[in-house]
N, C-alpha and C positions, 0 to 999 in steps of 0.2 A: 504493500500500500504506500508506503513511504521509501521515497528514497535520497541514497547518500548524493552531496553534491560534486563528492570529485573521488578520483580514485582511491586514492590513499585512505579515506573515507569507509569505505565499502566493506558491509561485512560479509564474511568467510562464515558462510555455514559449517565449512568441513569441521571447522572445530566444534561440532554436536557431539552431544554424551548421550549416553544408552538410559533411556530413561525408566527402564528397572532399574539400576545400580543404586546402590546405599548411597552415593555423594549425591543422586541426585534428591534422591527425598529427604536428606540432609539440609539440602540448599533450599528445597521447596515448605521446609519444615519452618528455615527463617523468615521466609517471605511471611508465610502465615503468619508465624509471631509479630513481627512486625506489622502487619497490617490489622491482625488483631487488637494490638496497644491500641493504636494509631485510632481505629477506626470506632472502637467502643468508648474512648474518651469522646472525641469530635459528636457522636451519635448522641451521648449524653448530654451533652453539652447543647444541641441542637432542639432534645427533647424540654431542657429546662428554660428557655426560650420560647419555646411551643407553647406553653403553661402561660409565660408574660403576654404573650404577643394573644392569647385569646381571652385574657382577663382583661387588655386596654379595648381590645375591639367591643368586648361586653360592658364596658362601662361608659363606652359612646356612642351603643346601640340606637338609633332614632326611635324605637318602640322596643314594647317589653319582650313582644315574639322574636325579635332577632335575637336581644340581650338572653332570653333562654337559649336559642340554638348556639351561644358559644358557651355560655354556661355546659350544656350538655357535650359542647364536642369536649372543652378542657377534662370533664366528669369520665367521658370514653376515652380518649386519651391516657389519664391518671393510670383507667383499670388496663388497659390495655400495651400499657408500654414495655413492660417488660418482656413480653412473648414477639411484640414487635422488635424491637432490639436482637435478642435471642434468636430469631428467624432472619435476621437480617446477618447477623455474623454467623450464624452458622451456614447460610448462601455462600458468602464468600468465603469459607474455609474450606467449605466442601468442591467449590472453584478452582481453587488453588491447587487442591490435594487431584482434582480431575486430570491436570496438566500434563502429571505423571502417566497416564496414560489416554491423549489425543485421540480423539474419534476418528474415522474414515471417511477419507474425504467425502459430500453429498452433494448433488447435483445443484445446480447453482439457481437452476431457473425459478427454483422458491424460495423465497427470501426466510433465512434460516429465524426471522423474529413473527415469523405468523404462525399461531398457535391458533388452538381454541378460545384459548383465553382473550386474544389480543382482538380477535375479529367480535367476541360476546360483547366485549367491551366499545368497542366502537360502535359495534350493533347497536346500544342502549345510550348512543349518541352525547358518550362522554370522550368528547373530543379534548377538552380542557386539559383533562392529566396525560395526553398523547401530544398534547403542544409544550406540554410543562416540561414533560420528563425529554422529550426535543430538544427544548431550547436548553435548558441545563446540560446536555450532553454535547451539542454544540459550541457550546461558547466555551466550556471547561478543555475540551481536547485541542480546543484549537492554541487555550492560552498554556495547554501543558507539553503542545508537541515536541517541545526535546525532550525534555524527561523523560514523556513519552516512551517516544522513539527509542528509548537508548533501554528501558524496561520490556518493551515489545522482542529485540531484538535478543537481550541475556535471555529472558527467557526462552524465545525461539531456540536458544541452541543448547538448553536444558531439556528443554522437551525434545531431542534429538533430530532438531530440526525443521519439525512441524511449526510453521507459522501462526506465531501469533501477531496478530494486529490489534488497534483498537476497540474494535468492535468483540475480541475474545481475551482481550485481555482482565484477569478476573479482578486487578487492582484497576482498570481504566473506568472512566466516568460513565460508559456505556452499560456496563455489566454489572456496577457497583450500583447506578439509577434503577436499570431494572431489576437489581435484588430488592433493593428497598418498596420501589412499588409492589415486588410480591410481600412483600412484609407486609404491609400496607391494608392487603388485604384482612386483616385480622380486625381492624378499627369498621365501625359500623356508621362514623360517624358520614354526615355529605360530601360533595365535592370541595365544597367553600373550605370547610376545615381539613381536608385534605390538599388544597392548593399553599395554604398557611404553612402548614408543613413541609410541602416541597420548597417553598422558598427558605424554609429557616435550613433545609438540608442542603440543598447548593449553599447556603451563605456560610454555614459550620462545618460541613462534612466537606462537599466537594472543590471549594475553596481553599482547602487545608491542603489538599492530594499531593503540592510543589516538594512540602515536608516529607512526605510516605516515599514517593518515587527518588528522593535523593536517600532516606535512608537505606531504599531497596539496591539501587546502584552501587551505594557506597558497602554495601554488606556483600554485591556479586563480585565487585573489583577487588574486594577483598579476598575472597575467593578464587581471585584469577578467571574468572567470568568474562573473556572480551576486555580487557584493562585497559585496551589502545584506544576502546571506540570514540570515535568524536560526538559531540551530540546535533550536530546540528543539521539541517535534514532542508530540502527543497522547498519553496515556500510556494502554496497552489496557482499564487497572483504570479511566477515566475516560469512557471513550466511553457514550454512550448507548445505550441499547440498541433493537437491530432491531426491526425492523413486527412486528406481530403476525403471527403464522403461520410466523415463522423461530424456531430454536436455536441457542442454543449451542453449535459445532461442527456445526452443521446445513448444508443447505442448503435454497438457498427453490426456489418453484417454477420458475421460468425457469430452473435445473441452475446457477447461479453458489454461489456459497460467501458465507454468511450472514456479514454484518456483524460482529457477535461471535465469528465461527469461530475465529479463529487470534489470539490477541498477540504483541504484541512477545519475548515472550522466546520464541515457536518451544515454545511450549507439545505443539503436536501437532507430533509428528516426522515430517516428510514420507516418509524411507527405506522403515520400516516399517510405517505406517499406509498408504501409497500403495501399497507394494507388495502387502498384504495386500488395498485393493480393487480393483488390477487381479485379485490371481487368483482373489477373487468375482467381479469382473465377466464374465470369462472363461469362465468355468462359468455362467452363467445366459442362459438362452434371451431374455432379456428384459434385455439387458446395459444399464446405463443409467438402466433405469426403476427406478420403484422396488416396493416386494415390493408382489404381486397385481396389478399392471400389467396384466398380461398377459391376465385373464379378468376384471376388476373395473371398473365404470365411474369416469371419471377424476374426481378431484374436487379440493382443495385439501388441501394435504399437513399431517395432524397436526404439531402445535406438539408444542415438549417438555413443556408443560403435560398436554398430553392424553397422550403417552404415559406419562408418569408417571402419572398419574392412572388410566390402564388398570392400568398394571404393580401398582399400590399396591393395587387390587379385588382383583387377581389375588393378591398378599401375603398378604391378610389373609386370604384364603379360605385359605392353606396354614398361616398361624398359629391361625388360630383350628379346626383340623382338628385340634390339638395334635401336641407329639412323636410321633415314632417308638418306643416303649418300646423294644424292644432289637431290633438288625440279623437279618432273615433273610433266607436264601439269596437270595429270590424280589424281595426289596426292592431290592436294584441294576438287575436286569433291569428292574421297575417304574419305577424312578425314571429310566432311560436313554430308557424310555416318555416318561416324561411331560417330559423334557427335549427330544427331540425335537415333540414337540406342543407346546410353548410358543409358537413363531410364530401358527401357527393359534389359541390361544388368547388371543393378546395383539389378534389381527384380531377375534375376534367381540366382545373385550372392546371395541374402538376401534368398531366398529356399534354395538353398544348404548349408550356415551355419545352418541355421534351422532344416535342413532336411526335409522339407516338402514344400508343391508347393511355387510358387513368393508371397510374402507377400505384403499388402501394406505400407504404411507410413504415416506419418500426411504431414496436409494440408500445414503447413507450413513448412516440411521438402519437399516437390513437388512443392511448391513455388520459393525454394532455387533452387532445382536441374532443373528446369525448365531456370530459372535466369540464370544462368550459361551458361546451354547453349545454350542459345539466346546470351551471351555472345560471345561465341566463334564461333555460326554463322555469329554475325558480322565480328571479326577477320578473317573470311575466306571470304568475301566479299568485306572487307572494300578497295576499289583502293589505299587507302594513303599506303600500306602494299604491298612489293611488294611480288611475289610468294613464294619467297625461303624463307623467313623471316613469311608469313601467314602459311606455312606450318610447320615452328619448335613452333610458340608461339601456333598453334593450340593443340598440345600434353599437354599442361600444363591444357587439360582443369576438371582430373582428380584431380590433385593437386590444384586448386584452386573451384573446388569442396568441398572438403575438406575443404580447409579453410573457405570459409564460412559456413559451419555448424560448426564451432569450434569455429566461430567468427564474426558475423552478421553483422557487423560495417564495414563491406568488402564494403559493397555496396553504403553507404553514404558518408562515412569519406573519405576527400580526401588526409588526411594525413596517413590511411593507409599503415603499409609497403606493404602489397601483393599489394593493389594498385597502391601503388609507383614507385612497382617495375615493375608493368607489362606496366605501362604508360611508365616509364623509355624503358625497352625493345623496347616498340613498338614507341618510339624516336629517339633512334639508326637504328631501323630500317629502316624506314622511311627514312633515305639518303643513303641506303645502293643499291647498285647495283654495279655488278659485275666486273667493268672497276676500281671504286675509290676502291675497294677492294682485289688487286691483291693478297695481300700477306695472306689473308683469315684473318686478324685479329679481324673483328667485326663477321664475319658468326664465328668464333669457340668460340666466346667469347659468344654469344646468346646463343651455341648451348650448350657450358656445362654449363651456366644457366640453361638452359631447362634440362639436363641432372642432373644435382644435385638435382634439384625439385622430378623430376620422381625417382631417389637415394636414395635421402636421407630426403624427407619429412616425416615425418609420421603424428606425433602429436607438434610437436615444432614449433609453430607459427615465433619464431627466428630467422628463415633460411633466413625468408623475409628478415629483419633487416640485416643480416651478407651478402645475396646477393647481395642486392642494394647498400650497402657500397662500395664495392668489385668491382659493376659497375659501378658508380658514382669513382671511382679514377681512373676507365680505360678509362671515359667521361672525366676526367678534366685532362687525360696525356695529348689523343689523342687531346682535344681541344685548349691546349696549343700550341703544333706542326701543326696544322689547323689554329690558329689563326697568326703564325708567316706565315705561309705560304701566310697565305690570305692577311695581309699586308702587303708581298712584293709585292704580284699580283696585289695590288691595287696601291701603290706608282711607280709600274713600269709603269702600267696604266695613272696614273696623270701625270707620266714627259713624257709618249709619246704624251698624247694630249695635255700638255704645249710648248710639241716643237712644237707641228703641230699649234697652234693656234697661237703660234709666228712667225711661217714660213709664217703662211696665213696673218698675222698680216705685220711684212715687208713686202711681197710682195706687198700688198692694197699700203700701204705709197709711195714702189719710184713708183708704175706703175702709181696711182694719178697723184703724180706730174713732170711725164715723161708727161704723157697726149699724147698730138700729136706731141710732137718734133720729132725731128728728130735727134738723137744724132751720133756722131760718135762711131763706130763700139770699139773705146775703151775707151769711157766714159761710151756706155753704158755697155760694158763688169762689167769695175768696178761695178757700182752700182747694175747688175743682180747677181752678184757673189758676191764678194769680199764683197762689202759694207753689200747686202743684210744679209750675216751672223754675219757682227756687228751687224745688228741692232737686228736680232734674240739673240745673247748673251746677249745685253744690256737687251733686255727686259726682258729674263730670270733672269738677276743677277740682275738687277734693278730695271726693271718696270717702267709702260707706262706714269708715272708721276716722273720718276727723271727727273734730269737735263742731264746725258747722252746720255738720249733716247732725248731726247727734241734738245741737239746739234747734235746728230746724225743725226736728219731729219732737222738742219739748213744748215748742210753741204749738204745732196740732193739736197738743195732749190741753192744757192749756185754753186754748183758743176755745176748744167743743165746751171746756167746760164754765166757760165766762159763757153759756147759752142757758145754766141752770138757771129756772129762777129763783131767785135769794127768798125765806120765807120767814127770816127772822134776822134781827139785827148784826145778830155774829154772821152771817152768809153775805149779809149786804155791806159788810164792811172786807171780808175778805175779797168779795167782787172786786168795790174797789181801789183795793191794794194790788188787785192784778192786771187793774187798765193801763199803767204806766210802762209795763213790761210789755204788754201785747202793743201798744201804739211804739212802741221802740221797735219791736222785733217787726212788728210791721213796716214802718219807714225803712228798713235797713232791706227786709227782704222783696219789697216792692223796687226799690233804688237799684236792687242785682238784678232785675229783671227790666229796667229800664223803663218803667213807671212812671211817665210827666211828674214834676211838682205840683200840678196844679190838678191833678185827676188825682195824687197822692192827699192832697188836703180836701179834696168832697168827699172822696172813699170814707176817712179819717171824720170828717162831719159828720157821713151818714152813721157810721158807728158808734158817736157821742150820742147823738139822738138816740139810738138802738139800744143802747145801756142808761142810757137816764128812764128812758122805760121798761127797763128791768130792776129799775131800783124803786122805782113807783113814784116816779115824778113826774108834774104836771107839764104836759107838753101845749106849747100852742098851736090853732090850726096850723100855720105854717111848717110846720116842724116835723107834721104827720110824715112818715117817708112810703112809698106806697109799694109793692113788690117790682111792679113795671119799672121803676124808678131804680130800685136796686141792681136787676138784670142790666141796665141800661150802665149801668157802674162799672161795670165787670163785660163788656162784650170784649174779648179777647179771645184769639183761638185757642185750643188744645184743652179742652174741658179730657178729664180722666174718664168721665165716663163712656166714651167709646172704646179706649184703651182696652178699658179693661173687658167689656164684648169682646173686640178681635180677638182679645188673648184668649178668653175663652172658646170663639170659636173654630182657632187655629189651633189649639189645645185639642180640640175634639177628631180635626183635623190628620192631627197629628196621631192622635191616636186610633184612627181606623186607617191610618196607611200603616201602623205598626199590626196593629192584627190584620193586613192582607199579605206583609212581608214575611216570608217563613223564615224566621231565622237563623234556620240550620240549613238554608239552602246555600249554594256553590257560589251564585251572585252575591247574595248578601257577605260573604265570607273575603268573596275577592272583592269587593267596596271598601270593608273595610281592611285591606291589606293595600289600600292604594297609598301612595306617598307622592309630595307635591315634585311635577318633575314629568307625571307618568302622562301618555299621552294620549287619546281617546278619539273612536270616530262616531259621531252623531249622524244618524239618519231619520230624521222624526218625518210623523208623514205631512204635506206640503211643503216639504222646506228642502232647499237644497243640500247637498252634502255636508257636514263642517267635521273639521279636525282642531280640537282643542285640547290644550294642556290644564292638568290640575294645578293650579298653582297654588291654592293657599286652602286651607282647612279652617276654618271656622274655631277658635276654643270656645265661645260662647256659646254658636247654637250651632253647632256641631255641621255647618253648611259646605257646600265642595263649591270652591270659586275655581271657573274654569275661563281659559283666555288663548287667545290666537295666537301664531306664530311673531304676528308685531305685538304685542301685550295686552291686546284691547279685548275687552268684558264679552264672553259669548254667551254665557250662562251660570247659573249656579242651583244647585241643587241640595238638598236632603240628603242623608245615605239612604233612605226609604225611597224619593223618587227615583236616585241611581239608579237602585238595585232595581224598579220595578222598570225604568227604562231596559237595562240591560238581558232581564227576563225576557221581554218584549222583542230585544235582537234590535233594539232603536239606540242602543249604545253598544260600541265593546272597547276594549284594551288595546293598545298596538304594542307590537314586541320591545321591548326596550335593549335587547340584546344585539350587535350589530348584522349589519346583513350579510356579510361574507360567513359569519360564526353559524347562522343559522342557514345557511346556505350548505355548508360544507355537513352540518347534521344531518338537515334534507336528505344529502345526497347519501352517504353512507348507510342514511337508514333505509331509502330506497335498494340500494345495491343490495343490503343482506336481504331483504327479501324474499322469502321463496318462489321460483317462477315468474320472475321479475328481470326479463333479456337485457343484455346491454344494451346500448344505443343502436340502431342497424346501421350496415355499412354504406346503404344509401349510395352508391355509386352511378356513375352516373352514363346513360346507355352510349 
C-alpha cells in the first residue's frame, strides 16, 4: 500500500521469520503488552470524560426529555463500561496474537469489511456511526503514516512476510475503531450518546496512537527488527499518476483498484462506499462487470477524461436549453424522466466520442452514476422541497455527476463543498414559498446557482467553494433582516399577552372582592373603569408583588367598604376617617391613568355629595347626583366586565378543544416535542400553501408563534389547535436533518430491500 521513496529506502522482505518460532510470539507477546498498557489507560481515560461530557450536555438540556436521555445514557454507560472496555482489549489482543498465524489470501472483489453486521446496520439507516468511525480513521492514518509505515512493515516481516497494511494492522486506527464499535455494541444506549463517545475516543485513545507506535518500533529495533528502516514513505499528493485508461478513484481493466484510487489520508471511506457497492453489486445480473457488460461488446474501459467529456456535451445541451421559467405540475414527473434516462444517455454520449456503439464502464464508475441518481430521485420526491425549488436543484444532477467522479469524498465527507452546498441550497429552500417571496429574491438566487453550475462547471472543483460562500452571505444578510423582524413579532406578541393577562388579572381582583355587593352605580363605575386600568399599569410597571399593586387592591378592599351604611355614631365616624385616604389614593391613581384635572375634581365632587348622604346629611336640590349623571363620569373604555365573559368563554373554549385532543395521540406528543427553530408546512383549505417556522413559545399561555422565512407573523396557535391541524394533515413537520444525510438513508435503505433491482442499464438502442 505504501511505498518507500528511494532505494536505499526499501524494505527486504527476505529478512521474514517463521512465524511458529518462539522469537516470534516472543516479539508479538511485547507488542500486546504494550498496546495493552497503552490502550487500557487512554480507554479509561476516554471513559471518565464520557461521564463529564454527558452530565454538561444534561445540564443544558433545552427541556426535561432531552436532560433524561443523557441522564440515562451516563446511567448505561456507568453499568456498562467495564465489559465494554474488556471486549475492547480483548479485540485487540486477540488481533495481535492472530498475526502469528495470517489467513489465506481471499479474493479481493468483496470488500473484506462487509459483514452481516455492517450491511444490518446500514440497513437501519445509521449512517452516522459509519461517517464517525470514517472520519476518525481517516484523519488518524493519515497524521500517523510514518509510524505507521514503519509498524506495518516490522510487522510484515514477523509475520513471515505476509503483508500487513493499515487496514490489518491490529494497532492501526482502522482495526482498533472497528474493535471499539464492536465493543460498543454492549451499550443500549442511542446514536446521540454513542457519537459523544466516539469523539471522546478519537480525542483520548486515537490521538495518543504517535506514543504506542514509537514504543512498538523502539521495542522491534530493539530487537533487531528492520533497525535500518527509514520512516518516511510517498506522500499521495506526490505520486505520479496512473496509465492512461485509469481514474481517479477508478478502477483499471484487470478489476484491481487504480493507482491514484485511494490516499493516505483514507480519502474514500471504505464503510460506506463498500457497503453501498456490495448492495449494487447484489442487485445487478451482471455483478462485477461493468454497466452494459452484459449485451455490449467488451472493449477498454473509458478514462475519467472521456466520461467527463460525455457528461460536459450532455451539460451544455441542458444549459444552453435555458431555465425552467417557473415550476409546473408536469415538470417533476419530466425531470424524474429524464433523471432516470441519464445512464442510457451518458452511453450513447460515450459511442459517439468513440465513434462506435455505447460502451460500457467500470463497476465502480456505475456505482457513482447510479449514486447520483438515486440522489436526485430523492430530491424530486423528497415533500420537505417544495415544487418550484425540486425542480431547479433537480438540473444540477449533471454537475454533481461530475463531481463525484473527480472527487469521491462527495458522498461521505460532510464537510464537502459540493455537499455543503447542495444541503445549503436545499435549506433555503425549504422555507421558500411563494407569499414570503414576493420580491423573487431566494427563487433567483437558487436559480443562478443552479445556472452557474450548469455555466461554468467543468473540471474546477472550486466553484463549490466560491458558490457556497456567495450563499452563505446572502443567508447571513437575509437572516439578519428575518431575525430583526422576528423579534419584533415576538416582543409585540409578549406585550399583547402581558396586557391581556393583566386585564384578566385586575378584572379577577375587584370582581372577587365586589363579590355580591351591591355597589352604587358610581362606585362601581370607578372601580370597573377607572381603577381597573390602575391596576393593569401597576402591574405592568410593577408587578404583582410590589407595594403598589398590593395598595392598589387595599384601596378596592376599602373603597367597597366606604359603601356600608354607617348606622350608629362609631360607623359614621370611622367612614369619615376613611374619606381622606380614599380621595388620596384616588387623585394618585386616576393621575396614573391620565385622568384630566378637571374630570379628577367632578368625579371627586360627585363622591363628596355621595358620602354626605351616607352620613345622613341634608342635601340640597342641586346636589341631588342622578345615576345618568354618574355613568356620564366614568365613560371610559375597558369596563372589566366583558373581560371577564371572554375569559370565561375562551375558558370553555378551551376546554372542549382539550377533550376532542387525545392526549396520548402521536400528534399531540410530536407538538409538544416541537422547539422554536422547527419548521412546518401549512395547507389549510382556501388558502395557499405556507411554510412557516416556530419561532417563539408562549410561557404565558402556552401559544406556538409561527413566522416566514423574512420574520413576518403567519400564524399562531394553541398546542390543541396544532395538534388538531396536524391530525387533519392541514399541518406537518419538515425534516430538520440535512438533505444529502437523508438522502444517502433513502438510499441505502432502498438498496437493502428485498426484491428491490438496481437502477436499469437503460442503454441506449
Amino acid at each position: 500500500m505504501n511505498e518507500a521513496t528511494d532505494t536505499p529506502r526499501v524494505v527486504s522482505l527476505s529478512q521474514r521469520m517463521d512465524p511458529a518460532s518462539e522469537r516470534v510470539g516472543e516479539l508479538l507477546s511485547a507488542v500486546r503488552n504494550i498496546a495493552g498498557k497503552h490502550l487500557q489507560q487512554w480507554t479509561g481515560n476516554a471513559f471518565e470524560h464520557v461521564d463529564d461530557a454527558l452530565f454538561d450536555l444534561a445540564e443544558k438540556a433545552e427541556n426535561n426529555a432531552t436532560q433524561m436521555h443523557y441522564f440515562d445514557g451516563m446511567r448505561e454507560v456507568r453499568k456498562r463500561r467495564p465489559s465494554v472496555e474488556r471486549n475492547f482489549l480483548g479485540a485487540v489482543s486477540r488481533s495481535i496474537a492472530e498475526l502469528a498465524h495470517p489467513p489465506k489470501a481471499e479474493p479481493t472483489n468483496v470488500p473484506a469489511s462487509l459483514g452481516g453486521v455492517e450491511l444490518s446496520l446500514v440497513a437501519d439507516n445509521e449512517l452516522e456511526e459509519s461517517l464517525a468511525i470514517t472520519s476518525m480513521i481517516g484523519k488518524n492514518e493519515s497524521r500517523l503514516s510514518r509510524d505507521l509505515f514503519s509498524v506495518n512493515q516490522r510487522l510484515s516481516v514477523i509475520c513471515g512476510g505476509h503483508k500487513v497494511d493499515d487496514a490489518g494492522n491490529p494497532v492501526g486506527p482502522a482495526v482498533l475503531a472497528q474493535a471499539f464499535r464492536q465493543a460498543l455494541h454492549e451499550l443500549s444506549a442511542d446514536m446521540r450518546v454513542k457519537l459523544i463517545i466516539y469523539k471522546l475516543f478519537d480525542r483520548y485513545v486515537l490521538s495518543c496512537l504517535e506514543e504506542l507506535y514509537q514504543d512498538i518500533n523502539t521495542e522491534l529495533v530493539r530487537a533487531g527488527v528492520l533497525p535500518q528502516l527509514r520512516h518516511e514513505i510517498m506522500r499521495g499528493g506526490n505520486a505520479k499518476p496512473g496509465p492512461a485508461g485509469t481514474q481517479a478513484g477508478g478502477v483499471d481493466p484487470a478489476g484491481g483498484v487504480a493507482s491514484g484510487n485511494v490516499d493516505e489520508a483514507g480519502d474514500i471511506p471504505s464503510d460506506l462506499l463498500q457497503t453501498l457497492h456490495a448492495l449494487f453489486s447484489a442487485r445487478r445480473p451482471h455483478a462485477g462487470v461493468g454497466l452494459g457488460a452484459a449485451n455490449l461488446p467488451s472493449g477498454p474501459l473509458p478514462s475519467a477524461n472521456e466520461l467527463l467529456g460525455a457528461l460536459s456535451v450532455l451539460q451544455s445541451q441542458i444549459a444552453s436549453a435555458g431555465p425552467l421559467p417557473h415550476a409546473q405540475p408536469d415538470d417533476a414527473a419530466e425531470l424524474s424522466r429524464e433523471v432516470l434516462q441519464l445512464k442510457g444517455q451518458l452511453l450513447t454520449q460515450l459511442g459517439a466520442l468513440r465513434g462506435e456503439k455505447p460502451s460500457h464502464v467500470a463497476t465502480i464508475d456505475e456505482d457513482t452514476i447510479d449514486l447520483v441518481g438515486m440522489l436526485f430521485e430523492f430530491i424530486l420526491e423528497d415533500r420537505n422541497l417544495p415544487a418550484a425549488m425540486q425542480v431547479m436543484l433537480a438540473r444540477l444532477q449533471i454537475p454533481y455527476l461530475k463531481a463525484a467522479i473527480l472527487d469521491r469524498k462527495l458522498f461521505a465527507h460532510r464537510q464537502h463543498p459540493a455537499r455543503r452546498l447542495l444541503d445549503c441550497l436545499a435549506e433555503q429552500a425549504k422555507s421558500w414559498s411563494q407569499e414570503s417571496d414576493r420580491d423573487q429574491r431566494l427563487h433567483d438566487k437558487v436559480k443562478w446557482i443552479v445556472d452557474q453550475l450548469l455555466h461554468d462547471f467543468d473540471d474546477d472543483m472550486g466553484i463549490f467553494d466560491r458558490l457556497l460562500v456567495d450563499l452563505q452571505q446572502f443567508q447571513d444578510a437575509n437572516k439578519r433582516r428575518s431575525e430583526l423582524a422576528e423579534q419584533r413579532v415576538a416582543e409585540s406578541t409578549r406585550g399583547r399577552e402581558k396586557l391581556e393577562q393583566a386585564r384578566r388579572r385586575a378584572a379577577r381582583e375587584i370582581l372577587d372582592r365586589i363579590g355580591e355587593n351591591k355597589l352604587p352605580p358610581l362606585v362601581h363605575g370607578v372601580l370597573a373603569r377607572a381603577w381597573a386600568n390602575h391596576l393593569v399599569l401597576t402591574l405592568l410597571r410593577e408587578g404583582e408583588d410590589s407595594p403598589a399593586f398590593k395598595s392598589a387592591l387595599r384601596f378596592i378592599d376599602e373603597f367597597i367598604a366606604s359603601t356600608r351604611t354607617p348606622h350608629d355614631v362609631q360607623s359614621q365616624q370611622t367612614l369619615r376617617q376613611m374619606l381622606p385616604g380614599i380621595e388620596r389614593a384616588l387623585r394618585q391613581g386616576l393621575a396614573n391613568v391620565a385622568f384630566q384635572e378637571q374630570d379628577v375634581e367632578r368625579l371627586l365632587a360627585q363622591l363628596h355629595t355621595y358620602y354626605r348622604q351616607q352620613l345622613g346629611e341634608t342635601l340640597g336640590p342641586a346636589e341631588v347626583v342622578t345615576v345618568e349623571e354618574d355613568a356620564a363620569m366614568l365613560a371610559i373604555p375597558d369596563n372589566i366586565q366583558p373581560i371577564i365573559e371572554s375569559r370565561n368563554s375562551q375558558q370553555e373554549e378551551l376546554e372542549e378543544e382539550v377533550a376532542e385532543v387525545p392526549l396520548d395521540s402521536p400528534e399531540w406528543h410530536q407538538v409538544l416535542a416541537l422547539q422554536p427553530g422547527t419548521w412546518l408546512e401549512f395547507c389549510l383549505p382556501d388558502e395557499a400553501m405556507t411554510r412557516a417556522k416556530l419561532s417563539w413559545i408562549s410561557p404565558m399561555s402556552g401559544r406556538y408563534l409561527f413566522v416566514n422565512r423574512r420574520g413576518l407573523k403567519v400564524a399562531d396557535y394553541s398546542p390543541q389547535e396544532l395538534t388538531g391541524l396536524m391530525t387533519d394533515g392541514q399541518a406537518r413537520v419538515l425534516a430538520a436533518n440535512a438533505l444529502f444525510d437523508r438522502a444517502m438513508s433513502a438510499i441505502v435503505g432502498k438498496l437493502s430491500q428485498p426484491d428491490n433491482p438496481a437502477p436499469a442499464d437503460n442503454p441506449a438502442e
